[in-house]
N, C-alpha and C positions, 0 to 999 in steps of 0.2 A: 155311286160310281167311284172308281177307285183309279189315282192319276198315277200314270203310268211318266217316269223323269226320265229320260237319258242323261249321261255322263252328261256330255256335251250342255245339256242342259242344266246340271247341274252346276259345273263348274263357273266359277265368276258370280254363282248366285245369292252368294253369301261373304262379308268380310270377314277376315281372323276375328276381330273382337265378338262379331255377333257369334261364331263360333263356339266364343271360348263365354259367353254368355250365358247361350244354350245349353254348354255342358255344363256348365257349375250349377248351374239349375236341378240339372240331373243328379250332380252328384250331392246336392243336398236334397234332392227325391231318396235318394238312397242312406242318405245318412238319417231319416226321418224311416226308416226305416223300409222303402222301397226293395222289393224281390231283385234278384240278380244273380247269374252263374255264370261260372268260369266259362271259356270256350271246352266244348267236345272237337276229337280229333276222330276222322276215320282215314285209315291206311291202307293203302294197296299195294301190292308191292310190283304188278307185272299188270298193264303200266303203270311204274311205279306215281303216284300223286296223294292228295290230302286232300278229303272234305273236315270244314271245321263248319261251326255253327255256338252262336252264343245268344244269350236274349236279357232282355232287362222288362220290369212294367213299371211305368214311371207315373203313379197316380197324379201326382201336381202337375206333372207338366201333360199330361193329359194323352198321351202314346205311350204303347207296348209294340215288342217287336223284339229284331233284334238283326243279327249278319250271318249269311251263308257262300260261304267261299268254295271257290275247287281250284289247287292248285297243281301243276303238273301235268299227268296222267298223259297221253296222248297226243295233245296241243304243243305240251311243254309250258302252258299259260296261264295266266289265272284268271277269276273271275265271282263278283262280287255281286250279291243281290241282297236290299236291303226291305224288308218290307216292315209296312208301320201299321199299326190299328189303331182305333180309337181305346183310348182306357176303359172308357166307361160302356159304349157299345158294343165296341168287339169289331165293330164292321172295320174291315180292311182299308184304311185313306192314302197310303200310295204305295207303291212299288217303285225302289230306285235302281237304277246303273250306278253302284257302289264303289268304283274304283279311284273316279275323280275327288270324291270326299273323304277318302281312307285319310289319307296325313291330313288333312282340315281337323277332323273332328280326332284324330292321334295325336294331334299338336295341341287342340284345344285341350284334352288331359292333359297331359304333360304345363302349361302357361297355367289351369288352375290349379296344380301342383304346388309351381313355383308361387303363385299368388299367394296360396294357405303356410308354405312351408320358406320360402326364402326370405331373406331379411330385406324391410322395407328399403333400407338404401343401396339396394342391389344393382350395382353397373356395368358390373364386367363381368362376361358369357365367355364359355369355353364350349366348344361345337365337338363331338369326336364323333365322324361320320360326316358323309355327303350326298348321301341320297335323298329320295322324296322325303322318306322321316324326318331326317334332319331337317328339309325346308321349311318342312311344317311347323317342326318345335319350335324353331329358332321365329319363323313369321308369329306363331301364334306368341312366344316368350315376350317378345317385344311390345305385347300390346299389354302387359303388366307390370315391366320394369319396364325406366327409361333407362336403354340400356347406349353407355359412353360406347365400352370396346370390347368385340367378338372376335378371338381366335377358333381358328378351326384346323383341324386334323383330319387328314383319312391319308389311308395309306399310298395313294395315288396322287404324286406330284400335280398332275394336269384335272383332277377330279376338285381336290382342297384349292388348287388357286380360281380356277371356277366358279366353286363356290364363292370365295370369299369377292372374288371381283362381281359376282350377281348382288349380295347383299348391300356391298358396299356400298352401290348406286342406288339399291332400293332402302334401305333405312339408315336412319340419321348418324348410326354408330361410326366408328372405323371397325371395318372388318377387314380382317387379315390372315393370311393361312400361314402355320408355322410346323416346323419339321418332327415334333414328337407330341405324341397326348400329353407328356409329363409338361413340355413347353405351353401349351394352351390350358393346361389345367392351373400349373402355377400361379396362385393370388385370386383367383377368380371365384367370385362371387356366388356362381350358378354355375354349372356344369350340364351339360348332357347327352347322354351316351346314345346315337341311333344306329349301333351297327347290327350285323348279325355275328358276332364274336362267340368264340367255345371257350376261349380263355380270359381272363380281365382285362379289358384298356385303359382302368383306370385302378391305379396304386391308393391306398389311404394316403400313405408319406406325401403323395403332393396335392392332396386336398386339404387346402389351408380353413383355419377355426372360422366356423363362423357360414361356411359354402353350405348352398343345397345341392344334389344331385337327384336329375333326372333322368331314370335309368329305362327306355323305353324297346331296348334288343333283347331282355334274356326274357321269355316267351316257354321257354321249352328246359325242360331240365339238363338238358346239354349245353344250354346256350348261357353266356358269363358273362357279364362287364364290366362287373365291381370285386376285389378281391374279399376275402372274410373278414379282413381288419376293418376296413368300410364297410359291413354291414354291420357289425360288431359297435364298431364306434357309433353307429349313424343312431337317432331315432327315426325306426324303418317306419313308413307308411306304406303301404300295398295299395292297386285301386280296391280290389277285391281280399279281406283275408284267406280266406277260403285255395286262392292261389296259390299262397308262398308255397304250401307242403304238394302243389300238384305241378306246378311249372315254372316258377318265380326261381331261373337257374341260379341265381348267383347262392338267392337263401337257401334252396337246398345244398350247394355246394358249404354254403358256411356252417349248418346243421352239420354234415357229415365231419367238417373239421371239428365241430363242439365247441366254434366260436361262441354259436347263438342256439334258441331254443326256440317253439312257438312263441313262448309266454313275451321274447322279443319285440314281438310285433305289436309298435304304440296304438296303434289304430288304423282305422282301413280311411281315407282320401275322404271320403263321405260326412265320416263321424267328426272328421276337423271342420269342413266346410258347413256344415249342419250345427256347429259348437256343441257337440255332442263329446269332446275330446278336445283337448290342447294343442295348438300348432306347436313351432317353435317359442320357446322357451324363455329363450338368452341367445346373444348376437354371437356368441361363440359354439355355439351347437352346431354340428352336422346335423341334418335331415338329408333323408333321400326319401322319394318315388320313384315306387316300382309299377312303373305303365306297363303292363302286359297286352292292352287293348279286352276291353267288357263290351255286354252290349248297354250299357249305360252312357256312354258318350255317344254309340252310334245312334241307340232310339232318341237322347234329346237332339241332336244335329239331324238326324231323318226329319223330324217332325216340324224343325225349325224352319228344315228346306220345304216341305211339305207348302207352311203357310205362307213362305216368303212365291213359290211360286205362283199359289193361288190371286196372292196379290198381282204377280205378274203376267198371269195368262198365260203359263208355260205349262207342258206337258201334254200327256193323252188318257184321255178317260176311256176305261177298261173295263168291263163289267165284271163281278164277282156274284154269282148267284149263291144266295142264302140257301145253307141246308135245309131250311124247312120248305124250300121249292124245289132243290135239287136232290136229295136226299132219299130217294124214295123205293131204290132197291127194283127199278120196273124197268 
C-alpha cells in the first residue's frame, strides 16, 4: 500500500536539521555517483501556465522519485505532487501534498551548501529576499552556523521588517532588516539570495574575501542574482552541473559576457559532500551555490517524511495495483 501525506500533514513533521540531514544524505547519494536531471519545463501559453517535473534515484538512501508541479494556467495556482518509490522494488511508498515541504527541503540545499562551502567560523548572514525561500534558507542556515547577526533586505519596507522581527524572536541571532542589499551584504560571512530577480542583487564589490553565496532565485535563464564578476571571482558549485548551460541564469549570463566558460564549474554540491572534490580552500575564497531546486533534495526529504510518518501513524493508504495484475490490455 502506498501512504498517501497531506500538506497539513506534512508540515511540523520534520525539524530544519532532520531536513538538512536527509539532504546531505542525498547529496552524497549523488556525489557517489547517484542518477539525477535537471527540471523539464512544459508551456502553455492560452491559459497561460507551466508544468515542470524533475526526478533523482537515490540508491543509499533507498528512494527514487522525484516533483511534478503546475503553475498558473486557469487557477492562477500552483501545485505540488511528490511521489517516492522504493530504490530497490520499485513499488510506490508514498504520495505527498508537496507544497508545505518546498522551502523545508529548498532550504535544507541551500544549509548543506553553506555547510560544504562557508567558512567554519561563519556568523554573520545576509538575507536578500523575504519570502517562503528566504524562511527556509535562513531556518535551515542556522542549523550549520551558529549564526551572531542576520541582516535582511527585500524591496518592501513592511515585508523586510517582518521578517526580520519573526527571526528575531525565533533564533538566537540579532536579526535586523536594512535599507539596501549592498547594506546587508557588506562584511558578511554568508549571503543568500531567495528572490525572483532578472537583474543582479547582489554586486561582487560588496562581497567581502572570504563569504559564501547562496544563490537559490536564478532557475530560469532570465532569472539573475549575482553579477559576472561574482561568478567569475566565485569557485562556482552548481547542485547539478548539467544546469548551469540550461538555466543556472546568472552563469549563462556570465558565459555570454566571456567572464567564465564550462570548464569554470569547480564541481557539482555532491562531488564536495561525497570528498569526491575540494570544498573551499582558504578563508579568503568566495564560493557560491547555485540552488536551482533537483529532485535530489526532494526524494531524500520525501522519503525522510515518508518514515518519520510511518513512525507517527500519519497519513492514508492508497492502493497502487501492480502491472502484472492490472496490465492486461482486457
Amino acid at each position: 500500500m502506498t501512504l498517501f501525506l497531506t500538506s497539513e500533514e506534512v508540515s511540523g513533521l520534520a525539524t530544519p536539521t532532520e531536513y538538512v540531514e536527509a539532504v546531505r544524505r542525498g547529496y552524497r547519494d549523488r556525489g557517489e555517483g547517484a542518477p539525477a536531471e535537471p527540471r523539464e519545463r512544459f508551456l502553455r501559453e492560452e491559459p497561460a501556465g507551466m508544468l515542470t517535473s524533475y526526478g533523482a534515484l537515490l540508491p543509499e538512501t533507498g528512494a527514487m522519485g522525484g516533483y511534478i508541479y503546475a503553475a498558473g494556467f486557469g487557477s492562477e495556482d500552483a501545485w505540488f505532487v511528490t511521489p517516492i518509490f522504493d530504490a530497490d522494488s520499485g513499488e510506490p511508498l508514498a504520495l505527498l501534498d508537496g507544497a508545505s515541504m518546498n522551502p523545508y527541503k529548498t532550504g535544507a540545499a541551500g544549509a548543506v551548501g553553506v555547510d560544504a562551502l562557508a567558512r567554519e567560523d561563519a556568523r554573520t548572514a545576509a538575507v536578500i529576499g523575504s519570502g517562503a525561500q528566504a524562511r527556509g534558507q535562513l531556518r535551515a542556515t542556522a542549523t550549520v552556523r551558529d549564526l551572531e547577526t542576520v541582516r535582511v533586505f527585500s524591496p518592501t519596507v513592511e515585508n523586510r521588517e517582518a521578517f526580520a522581527s519573526e527571526f528575531d524572536d525565533s533564533l538566537s541571532a540579532d536579526v535586523r532588516a536594512v535599507e539596501s542589499a549592498a547594506a546587508a551584504t557588506e562584511g558578511a560571512d554568508i549571503v543568500i539570495t531567495a528572490t525572483t530577480a532578472s537583474e543582479p542583487v547582489v554586486e561582487s564589490a560588496d562581497l567581502a574575501a572570504g563569504a559564501h553565496v547562496t544563490a537559490m532565485g536564478q532557475y530560469h535563464p532570465d532569472k539573475r542574482e549575482l553579477d559576472a564578476d561574482t561568478i567569475a571571482r566565485a569557485t562556482y558549485v552548481p547542485d547539478l552541473r548539467k544546469r548551469v548551460t540550461e538555466d543556472a541564469g546568472s552563469f549563462i549570463a556570465a558565459m555570454e559576457a566571456g567572464a567564465v566558460n564550462e570548464a569554470d564549474v569547480h564541481a557539482e554540491l555532491g562531488d564536495v559532500v561525497a570528498g569526491e572534490a575540494p570544498g573551499r580552500t582558504d578563508d579568503e575564497e568566495l564560493t557560491v551555490f547555485d540552488s536551482g531546486g533537483t529532485g535530489i533534495e526532494t526524494v531524500a526529504a520525501g522519503a525522510m517524511l515518508y518514515e518519520r510518518a510511518r513512525e507517527e501513524g500519519l497519513g492514508t493508504e492508497i492502493p497502487f495495483a501492480p502491472a502484472s495484475e492490472a496490465l492486461t490490455g482486457r
